[in-house]
N, C-alpha and C positions, 0 to 999 in steps of 0.2 A: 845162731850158729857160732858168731865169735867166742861169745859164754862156754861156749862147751869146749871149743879149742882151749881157750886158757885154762878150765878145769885140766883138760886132759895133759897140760901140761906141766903143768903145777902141781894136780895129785897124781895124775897116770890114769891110764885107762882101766889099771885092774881095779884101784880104788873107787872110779865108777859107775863100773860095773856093779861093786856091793852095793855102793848106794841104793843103785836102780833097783838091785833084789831089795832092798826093803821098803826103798817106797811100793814095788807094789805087794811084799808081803804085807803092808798096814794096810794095803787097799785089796785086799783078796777078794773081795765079789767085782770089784772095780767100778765102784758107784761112783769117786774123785777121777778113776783114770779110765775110761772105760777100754776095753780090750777086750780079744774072744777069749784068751787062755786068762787063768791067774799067773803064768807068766812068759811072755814072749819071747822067741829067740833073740840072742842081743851078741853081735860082733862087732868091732871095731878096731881100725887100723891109723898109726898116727906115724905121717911120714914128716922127715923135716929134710927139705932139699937144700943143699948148700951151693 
């Protein structure tokens, strides 16, 4: 989980977001990722509280 916060901070969540569509466009039957859809619904919210 820390891993992903600093991703999301460092490239953003929209830049994540692509990622994600391509990992699992390269895994489209989803043999590496397995999953019901070829692609999942994906939200996320990054709050920074001061």
């Amino acid at each position: 989980p820390g891993d992903l916060v600093q991703a999301a901070l460092s490239r953003g969540l929209q830049e994540l977001g692509r990622e994600l569509r391509q990992i699992e466009a390269a895994d489209a039957g989803g043999a590496k990722h397995p999953r019901f859809k070829a692609s999942d619904d994906a939200t996320a919210m990054l709050m920074r509280l001061s």
